[in-house]
Backbone bond lengths (Angstrom), bond angles and torsions (degrees), N, CA, C in turn:
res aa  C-N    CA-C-N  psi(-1)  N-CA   C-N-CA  omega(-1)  CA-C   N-CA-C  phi
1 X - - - 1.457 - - 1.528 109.11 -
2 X 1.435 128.63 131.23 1.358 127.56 178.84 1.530 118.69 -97.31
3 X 1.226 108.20 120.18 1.538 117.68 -165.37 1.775 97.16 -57.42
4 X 1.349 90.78 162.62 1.380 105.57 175.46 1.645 114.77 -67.54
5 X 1.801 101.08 -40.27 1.498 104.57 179.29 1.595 115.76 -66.13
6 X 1.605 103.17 -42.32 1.159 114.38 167.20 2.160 122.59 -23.09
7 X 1.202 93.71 -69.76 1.366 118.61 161.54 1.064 136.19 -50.52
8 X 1.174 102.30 -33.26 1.791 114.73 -177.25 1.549 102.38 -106.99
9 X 1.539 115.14 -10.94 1.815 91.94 155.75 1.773 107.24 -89.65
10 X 1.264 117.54 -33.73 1.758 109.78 -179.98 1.151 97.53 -55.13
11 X 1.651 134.24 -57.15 1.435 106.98 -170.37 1.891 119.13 -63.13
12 X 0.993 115.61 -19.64 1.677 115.33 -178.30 1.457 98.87 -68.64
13 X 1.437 124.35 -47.51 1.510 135.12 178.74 1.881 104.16 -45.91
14 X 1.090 95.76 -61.46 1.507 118.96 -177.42 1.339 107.34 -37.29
15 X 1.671 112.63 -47.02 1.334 103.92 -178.16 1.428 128.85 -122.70
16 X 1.767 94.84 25.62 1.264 99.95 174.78 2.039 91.97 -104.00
17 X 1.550 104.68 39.98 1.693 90.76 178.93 1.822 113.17 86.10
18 X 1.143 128.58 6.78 1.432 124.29 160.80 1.274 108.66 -96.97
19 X 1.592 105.96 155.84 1.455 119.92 -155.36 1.735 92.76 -120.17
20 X 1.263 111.71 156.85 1.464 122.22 150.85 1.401 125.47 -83.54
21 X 1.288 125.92 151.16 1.617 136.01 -130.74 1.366 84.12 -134.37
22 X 1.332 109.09 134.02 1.521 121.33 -172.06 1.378 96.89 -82.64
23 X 1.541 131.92 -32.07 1.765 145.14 -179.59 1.505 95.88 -58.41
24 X 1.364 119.95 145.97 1.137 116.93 -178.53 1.709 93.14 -94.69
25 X 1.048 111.68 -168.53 2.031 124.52 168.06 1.468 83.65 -71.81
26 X 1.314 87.18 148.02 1.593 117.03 166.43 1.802 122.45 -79.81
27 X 1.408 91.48 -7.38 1.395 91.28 176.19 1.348 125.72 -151.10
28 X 1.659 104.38 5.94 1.433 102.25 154.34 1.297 127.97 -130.00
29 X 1.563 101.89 -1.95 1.667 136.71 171.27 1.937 105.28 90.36
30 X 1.703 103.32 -3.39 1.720 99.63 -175.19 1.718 112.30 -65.75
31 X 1.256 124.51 -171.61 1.004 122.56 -146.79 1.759 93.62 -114.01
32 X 1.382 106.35 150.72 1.880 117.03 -170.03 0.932 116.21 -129.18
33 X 1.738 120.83 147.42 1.333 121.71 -159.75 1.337 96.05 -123.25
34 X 1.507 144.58 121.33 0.828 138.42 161.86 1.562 139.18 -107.72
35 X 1.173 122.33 139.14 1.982 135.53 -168.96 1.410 108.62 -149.06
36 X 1.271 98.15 127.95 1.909 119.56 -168.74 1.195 120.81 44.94
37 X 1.549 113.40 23.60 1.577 102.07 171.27 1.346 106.39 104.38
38 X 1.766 113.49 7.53 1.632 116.66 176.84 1.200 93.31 -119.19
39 X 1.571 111.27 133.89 1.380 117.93 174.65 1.325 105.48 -112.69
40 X 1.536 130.53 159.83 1.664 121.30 -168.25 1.578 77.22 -154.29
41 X 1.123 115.35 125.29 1.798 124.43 130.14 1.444 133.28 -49.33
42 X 1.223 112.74 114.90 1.438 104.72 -179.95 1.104 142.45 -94.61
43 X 1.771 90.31 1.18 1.911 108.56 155.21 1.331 136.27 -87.51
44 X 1.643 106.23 -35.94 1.395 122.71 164.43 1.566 113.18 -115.05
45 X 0.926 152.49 36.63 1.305 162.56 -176.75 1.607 129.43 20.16
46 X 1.488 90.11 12.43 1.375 113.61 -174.25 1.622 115.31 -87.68
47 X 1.415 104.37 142.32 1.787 107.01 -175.80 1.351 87.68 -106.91
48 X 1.913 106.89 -175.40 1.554 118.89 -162.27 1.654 80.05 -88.42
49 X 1.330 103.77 172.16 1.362 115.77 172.04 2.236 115.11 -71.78
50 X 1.140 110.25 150.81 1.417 100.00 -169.67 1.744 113.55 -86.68
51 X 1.270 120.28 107.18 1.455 109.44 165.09 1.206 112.70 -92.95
52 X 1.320 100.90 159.84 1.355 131.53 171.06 1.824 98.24 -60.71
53 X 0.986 142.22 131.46 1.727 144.57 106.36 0.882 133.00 -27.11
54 X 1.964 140.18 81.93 1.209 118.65 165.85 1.687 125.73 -35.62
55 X 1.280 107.72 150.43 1.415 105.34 163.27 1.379 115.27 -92.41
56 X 1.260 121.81 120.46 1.487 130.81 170.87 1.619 125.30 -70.81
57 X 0.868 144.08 88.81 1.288 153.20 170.30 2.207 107.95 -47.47
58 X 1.303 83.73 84.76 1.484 97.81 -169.67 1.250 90.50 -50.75
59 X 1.198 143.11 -94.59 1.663 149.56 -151.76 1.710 91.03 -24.75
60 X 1.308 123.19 -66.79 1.060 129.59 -171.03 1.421 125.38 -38.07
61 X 1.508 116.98 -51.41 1.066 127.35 170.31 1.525 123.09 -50.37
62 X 1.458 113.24 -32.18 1.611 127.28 -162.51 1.441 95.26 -92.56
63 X 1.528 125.00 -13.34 1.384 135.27 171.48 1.192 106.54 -60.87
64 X 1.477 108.13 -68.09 1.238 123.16 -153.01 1.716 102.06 -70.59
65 X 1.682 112.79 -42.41 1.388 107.50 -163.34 1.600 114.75 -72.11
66 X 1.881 97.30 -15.20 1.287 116.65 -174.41 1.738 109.89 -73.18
67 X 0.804 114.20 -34.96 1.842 123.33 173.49 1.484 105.71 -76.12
68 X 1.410 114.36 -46.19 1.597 106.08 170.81 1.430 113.86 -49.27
69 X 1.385 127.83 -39.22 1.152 137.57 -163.76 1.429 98.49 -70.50
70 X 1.399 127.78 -57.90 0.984 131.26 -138.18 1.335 106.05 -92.00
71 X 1.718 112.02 -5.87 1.530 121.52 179.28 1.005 104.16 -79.72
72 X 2.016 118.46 -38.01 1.360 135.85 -158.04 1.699 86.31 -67.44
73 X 1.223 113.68 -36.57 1.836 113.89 -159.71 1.420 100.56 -72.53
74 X 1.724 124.34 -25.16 1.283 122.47 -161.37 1.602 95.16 -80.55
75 X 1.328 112.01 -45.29 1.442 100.92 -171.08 1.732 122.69 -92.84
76 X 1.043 110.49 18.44 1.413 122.46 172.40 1.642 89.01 -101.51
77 X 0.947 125.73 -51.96 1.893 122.65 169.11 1.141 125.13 -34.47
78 X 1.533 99.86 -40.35 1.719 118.17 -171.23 2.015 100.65 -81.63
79 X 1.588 101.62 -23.64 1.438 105.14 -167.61 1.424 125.61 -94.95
80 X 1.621 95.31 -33.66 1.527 90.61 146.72 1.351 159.86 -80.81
81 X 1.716 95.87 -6.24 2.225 117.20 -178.75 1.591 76.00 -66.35
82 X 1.457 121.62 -45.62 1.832 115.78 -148.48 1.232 124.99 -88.02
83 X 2.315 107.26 -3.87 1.398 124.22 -173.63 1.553 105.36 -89.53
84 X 1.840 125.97 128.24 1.247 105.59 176.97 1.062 98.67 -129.46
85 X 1.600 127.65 34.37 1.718 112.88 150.91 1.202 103.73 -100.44
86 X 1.237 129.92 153.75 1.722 150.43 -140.12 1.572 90.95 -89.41
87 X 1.227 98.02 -65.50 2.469 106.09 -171.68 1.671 93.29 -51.27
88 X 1.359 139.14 -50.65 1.014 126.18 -149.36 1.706 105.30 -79.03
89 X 1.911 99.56 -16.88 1.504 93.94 -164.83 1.498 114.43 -77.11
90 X 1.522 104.79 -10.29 1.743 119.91 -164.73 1.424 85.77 -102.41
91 X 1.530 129.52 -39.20 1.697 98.11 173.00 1.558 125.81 -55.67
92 X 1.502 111.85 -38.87 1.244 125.69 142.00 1.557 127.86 11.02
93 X 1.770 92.27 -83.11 1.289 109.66 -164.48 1.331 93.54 -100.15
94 X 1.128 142.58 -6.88 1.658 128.77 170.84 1.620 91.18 -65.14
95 X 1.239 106.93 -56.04 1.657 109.36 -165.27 1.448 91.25 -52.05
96 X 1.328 133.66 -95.04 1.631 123.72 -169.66 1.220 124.17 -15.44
97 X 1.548 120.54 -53.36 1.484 127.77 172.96 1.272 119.26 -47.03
98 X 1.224 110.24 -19.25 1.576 130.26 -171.14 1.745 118.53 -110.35
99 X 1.544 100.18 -18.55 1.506 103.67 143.82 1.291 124.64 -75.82
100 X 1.586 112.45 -48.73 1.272 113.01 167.82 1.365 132.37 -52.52
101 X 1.282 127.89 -26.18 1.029 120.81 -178.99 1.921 97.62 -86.24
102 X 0.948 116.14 -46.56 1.572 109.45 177.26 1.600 118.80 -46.86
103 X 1.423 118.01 -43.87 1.301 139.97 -173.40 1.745 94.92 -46.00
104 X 1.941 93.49 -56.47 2.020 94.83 -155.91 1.580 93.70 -79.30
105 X 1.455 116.63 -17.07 1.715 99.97 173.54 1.485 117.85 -48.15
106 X 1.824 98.25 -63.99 1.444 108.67 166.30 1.632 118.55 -31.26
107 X 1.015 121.75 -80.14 1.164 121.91 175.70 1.679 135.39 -48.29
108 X 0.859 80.86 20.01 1.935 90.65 -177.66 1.206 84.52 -134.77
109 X 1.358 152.11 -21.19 1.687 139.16 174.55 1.578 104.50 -81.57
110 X 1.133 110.54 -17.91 1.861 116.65 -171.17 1.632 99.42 -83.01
């Protein structure tokens, strides 16, 4: 059963600019209204539990994905001197071209 108060804060939410959430509640499946990043159920009045957010160290990431890349480039190198049907050698090099172009994205954000 949805309380009256229940209701009468989603509608204030509602029209101070919060939207309804296509996700149902996580724990009673009713329907949620959400504003600034607070979500409220309006059957059980319950929000999700609060985690923490790691902080991501952007530079870091473009490091790391950037060496993956560049391993991915070593062995597509190694796969095409050793590929000698022609279609497989241009899938090959589409794929490389397509590291490469990811590689210099990375590198222009660093």
């Amino acid at each position: 059963m949805v309380s009256k108060d229940l209701t009468k804060k989603a509608a204030e939410m509602l029209l101070q600019g919060a939207t309804l959430l296509s996700e149902p509640c996580p724990y009673c499946k009713g329907v949620r209204v959400m504003k600034d990043g607070h979500a409220l159920c309006i059957s059980c009045g319950r929000e999700p539990e609060k985690k923490e957010v790691p902080v991501v160290d952007q530079k870091e990431v473009r490091t790391s994905l950037s060496e993956t890349l560049e391993k991915k480039l070593a062995v597509l190198s190694k796969e095409l001197e050793e590929e000698k049907d022609h279609t497989k050698q241009q899938e090959i090099l589409n794929s490389i071209n397509s590291l490469l172009e990811a590689i210099d994205k990375i590198k222009n954000k660093q």
